[in-house]
LOGU-382433 format. One line per 2 residues: number of its first residue (from 1); their letters; for each residue x, y, z of N, C-alpha, C. Coordinates in nm, 3 decimals. Example, Ala and Ser with C-alpha at 12.3 -4.5 7.8 and 13.67 -1.06 7.14 Angstrom:
1) AS) 1.319,-0.569,0.780,1.230,-0.450,0.780,1.320,-0.330,0.780 ~ 1.285,-0.225,0.708,1.367,-0.106,0.714,1.290,0.003,0.787
This chain:
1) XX) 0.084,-0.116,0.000,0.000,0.000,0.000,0.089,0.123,0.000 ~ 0.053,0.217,-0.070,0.122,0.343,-0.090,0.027,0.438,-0.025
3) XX) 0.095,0.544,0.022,0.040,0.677,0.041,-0.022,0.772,-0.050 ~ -0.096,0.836,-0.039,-0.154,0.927,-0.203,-0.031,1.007,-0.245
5) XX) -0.027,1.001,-0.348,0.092,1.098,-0.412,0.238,0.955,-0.441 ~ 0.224,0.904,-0.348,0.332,0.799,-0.389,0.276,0.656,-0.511
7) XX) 0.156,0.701,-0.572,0.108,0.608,-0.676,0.199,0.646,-0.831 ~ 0.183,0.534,-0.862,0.235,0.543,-1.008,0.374,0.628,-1.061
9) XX) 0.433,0.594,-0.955,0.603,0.672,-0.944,0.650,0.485,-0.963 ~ 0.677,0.370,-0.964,0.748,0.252,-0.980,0.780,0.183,-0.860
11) XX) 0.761,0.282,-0.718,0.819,0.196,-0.612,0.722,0.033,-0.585 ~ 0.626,0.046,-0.657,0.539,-0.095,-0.623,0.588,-0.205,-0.727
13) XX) 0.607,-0.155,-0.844,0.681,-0.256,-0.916,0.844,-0.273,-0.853 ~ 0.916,-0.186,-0.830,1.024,-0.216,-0.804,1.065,-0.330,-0.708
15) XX) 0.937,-0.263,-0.597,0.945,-0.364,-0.459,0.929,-0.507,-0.495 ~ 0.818,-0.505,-0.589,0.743,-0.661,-0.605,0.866,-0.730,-0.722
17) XX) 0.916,-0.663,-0.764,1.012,-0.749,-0.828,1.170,-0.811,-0.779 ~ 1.198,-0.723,-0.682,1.259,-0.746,-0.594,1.225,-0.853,-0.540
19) XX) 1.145,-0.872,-0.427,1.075,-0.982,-0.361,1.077,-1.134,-0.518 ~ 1.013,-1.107,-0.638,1.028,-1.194,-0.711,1.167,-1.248,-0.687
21) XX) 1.268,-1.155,-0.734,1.369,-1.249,-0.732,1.442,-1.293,-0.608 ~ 1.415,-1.214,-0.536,1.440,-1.333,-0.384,1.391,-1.437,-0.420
23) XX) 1.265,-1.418,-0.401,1.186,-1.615,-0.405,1.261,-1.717,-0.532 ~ 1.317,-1.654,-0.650,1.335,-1.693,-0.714,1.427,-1.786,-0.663
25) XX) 1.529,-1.681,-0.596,1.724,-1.767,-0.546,1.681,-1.800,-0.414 ~ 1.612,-1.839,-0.377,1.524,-1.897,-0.298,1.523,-2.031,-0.297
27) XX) 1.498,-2.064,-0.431,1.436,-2.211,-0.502,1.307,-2.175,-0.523 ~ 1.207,-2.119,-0.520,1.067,-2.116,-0.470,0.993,-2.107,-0.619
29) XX) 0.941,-2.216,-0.642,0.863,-2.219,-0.788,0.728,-2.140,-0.811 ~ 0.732,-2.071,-0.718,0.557,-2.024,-0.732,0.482,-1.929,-0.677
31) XX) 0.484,-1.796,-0.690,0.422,-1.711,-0.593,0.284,-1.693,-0.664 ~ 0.135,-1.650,-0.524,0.069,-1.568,-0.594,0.060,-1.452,-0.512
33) XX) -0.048,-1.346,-0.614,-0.091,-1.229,-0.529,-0.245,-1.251,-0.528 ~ -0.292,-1.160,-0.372,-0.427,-1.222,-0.355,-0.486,-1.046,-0.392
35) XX) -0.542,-0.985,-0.469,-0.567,-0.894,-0.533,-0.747,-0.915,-0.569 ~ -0.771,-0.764,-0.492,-0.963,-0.755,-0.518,-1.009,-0.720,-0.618
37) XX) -1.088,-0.756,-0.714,-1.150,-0.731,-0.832,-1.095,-0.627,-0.891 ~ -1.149,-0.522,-0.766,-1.147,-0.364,-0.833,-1.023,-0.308,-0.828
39) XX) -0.960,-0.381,-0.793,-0.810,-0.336,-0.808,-0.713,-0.309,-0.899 ~ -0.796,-0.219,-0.979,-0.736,-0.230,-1.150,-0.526,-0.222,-1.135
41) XX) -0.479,-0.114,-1.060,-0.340,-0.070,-1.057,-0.265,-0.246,-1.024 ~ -0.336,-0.314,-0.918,-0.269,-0.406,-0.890,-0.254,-0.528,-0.959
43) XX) -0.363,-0.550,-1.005,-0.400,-0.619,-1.157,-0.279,-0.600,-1.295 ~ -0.323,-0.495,-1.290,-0.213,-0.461,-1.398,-0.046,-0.481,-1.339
45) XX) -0.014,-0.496,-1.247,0.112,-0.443,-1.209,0.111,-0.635,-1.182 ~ 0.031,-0.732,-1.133,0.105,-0.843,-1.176,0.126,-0.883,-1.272
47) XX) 0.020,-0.823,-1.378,0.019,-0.931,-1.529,0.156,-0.857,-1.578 ~ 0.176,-0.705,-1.581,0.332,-0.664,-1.595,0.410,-0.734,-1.558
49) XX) 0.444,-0.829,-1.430,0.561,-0.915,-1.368,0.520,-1.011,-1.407 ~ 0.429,-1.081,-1.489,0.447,-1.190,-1.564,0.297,-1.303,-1.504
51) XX) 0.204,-1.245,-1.399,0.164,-1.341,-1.323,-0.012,-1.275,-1.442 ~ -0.061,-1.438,-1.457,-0.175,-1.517,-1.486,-0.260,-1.574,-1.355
53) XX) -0.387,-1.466,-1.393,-0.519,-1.492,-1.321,-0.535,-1.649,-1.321 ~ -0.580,-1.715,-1.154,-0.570,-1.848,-1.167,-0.673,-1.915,-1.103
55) XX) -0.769,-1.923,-1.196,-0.924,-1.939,-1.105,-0.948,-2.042,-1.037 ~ -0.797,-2.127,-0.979,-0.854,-2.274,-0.969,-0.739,-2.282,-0.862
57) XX) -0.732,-2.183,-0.798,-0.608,-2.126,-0.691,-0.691,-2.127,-0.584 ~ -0.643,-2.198,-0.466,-0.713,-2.155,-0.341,-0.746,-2.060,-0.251
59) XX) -0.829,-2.003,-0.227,-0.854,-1.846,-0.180,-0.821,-1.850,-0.042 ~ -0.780,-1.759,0.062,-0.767,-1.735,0.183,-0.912,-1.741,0.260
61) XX) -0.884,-1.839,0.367,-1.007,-1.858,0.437,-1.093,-1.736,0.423 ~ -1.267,-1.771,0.409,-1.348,-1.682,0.400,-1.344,-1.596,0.313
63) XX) -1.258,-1.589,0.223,-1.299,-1.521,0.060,-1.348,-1.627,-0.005 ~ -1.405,-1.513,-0.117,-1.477,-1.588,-0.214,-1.404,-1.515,-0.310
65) XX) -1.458,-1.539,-0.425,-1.400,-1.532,-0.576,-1.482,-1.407,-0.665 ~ -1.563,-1.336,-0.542,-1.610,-1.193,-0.596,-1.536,-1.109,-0.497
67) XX) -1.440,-1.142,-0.410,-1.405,-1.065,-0.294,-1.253,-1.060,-0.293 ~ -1.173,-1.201,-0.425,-1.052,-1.160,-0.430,-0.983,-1.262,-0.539
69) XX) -0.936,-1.224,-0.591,-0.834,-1.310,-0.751,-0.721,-1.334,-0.729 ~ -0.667,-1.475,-0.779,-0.511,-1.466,-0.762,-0.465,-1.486,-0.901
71) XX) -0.398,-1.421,-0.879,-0.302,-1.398,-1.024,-0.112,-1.468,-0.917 ~ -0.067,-1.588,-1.020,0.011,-1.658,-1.002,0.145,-1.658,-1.094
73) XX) 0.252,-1.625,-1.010,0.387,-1.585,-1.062,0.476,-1.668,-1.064 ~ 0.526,-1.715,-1.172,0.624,-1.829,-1.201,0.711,-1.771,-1.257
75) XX) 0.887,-1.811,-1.233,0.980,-1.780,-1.303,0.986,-1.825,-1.441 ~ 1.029,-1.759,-1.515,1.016,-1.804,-1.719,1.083,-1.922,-1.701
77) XX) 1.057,-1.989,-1.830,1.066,-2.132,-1.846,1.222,-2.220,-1.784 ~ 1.311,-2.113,-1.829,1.512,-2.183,-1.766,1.466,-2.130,-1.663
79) XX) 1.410,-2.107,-1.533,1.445,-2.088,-1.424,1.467,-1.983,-1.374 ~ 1.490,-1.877,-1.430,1.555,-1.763,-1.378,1.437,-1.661,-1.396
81) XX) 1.496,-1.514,-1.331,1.388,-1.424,-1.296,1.374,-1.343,-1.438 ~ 1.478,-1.336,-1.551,1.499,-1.242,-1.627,1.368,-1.202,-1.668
83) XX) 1.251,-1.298,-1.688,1.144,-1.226,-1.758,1.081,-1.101,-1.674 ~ 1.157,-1.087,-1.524,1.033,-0.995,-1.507,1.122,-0.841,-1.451
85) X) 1.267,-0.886,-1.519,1.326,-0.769,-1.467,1.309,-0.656,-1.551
């Protein structure tokens, strides 16, 4: 979450890609984000890092699937983070 005025300056992509490639050298095959419908900025900012809406992803106790989407982040096919730097 950002402060008003701190939107759409890059620090949310920067951060989240960061964190990608930790998990990456990690070993970690698989992140998702748990992101609400109306969340157009955040939406957009995973399918930018590479992550596909995954309707068949398990939701956090007591959501439902009008209350929150996961969009699921995998490193490109060799393993490595390059696709989402």
């Amino acid at each position: 979450m950002f402060f008003e005025g701190f939107e759409g300056k890059g620090y949310a992509t920067e951060a989240a890609t960061a964190a990608l490639h930790w998990a990456w050298a990690q070993g970690w095959s698989t992140l998702v984000s748990y992101i609400h419908p109306d969340n157009t900025r955040s939406r957009a900012l995973a399918e930018r890092l590479g992550a596909v809406h995954d309707p068949n992803a398990q939701l956090p106790e007591g959501e439902t699937a009008q209350e929150t989407l996961v969009y699921r982040h995998s490193p490109d096919a060799d393993g490595s983070p390059e696709a989402y730097a």
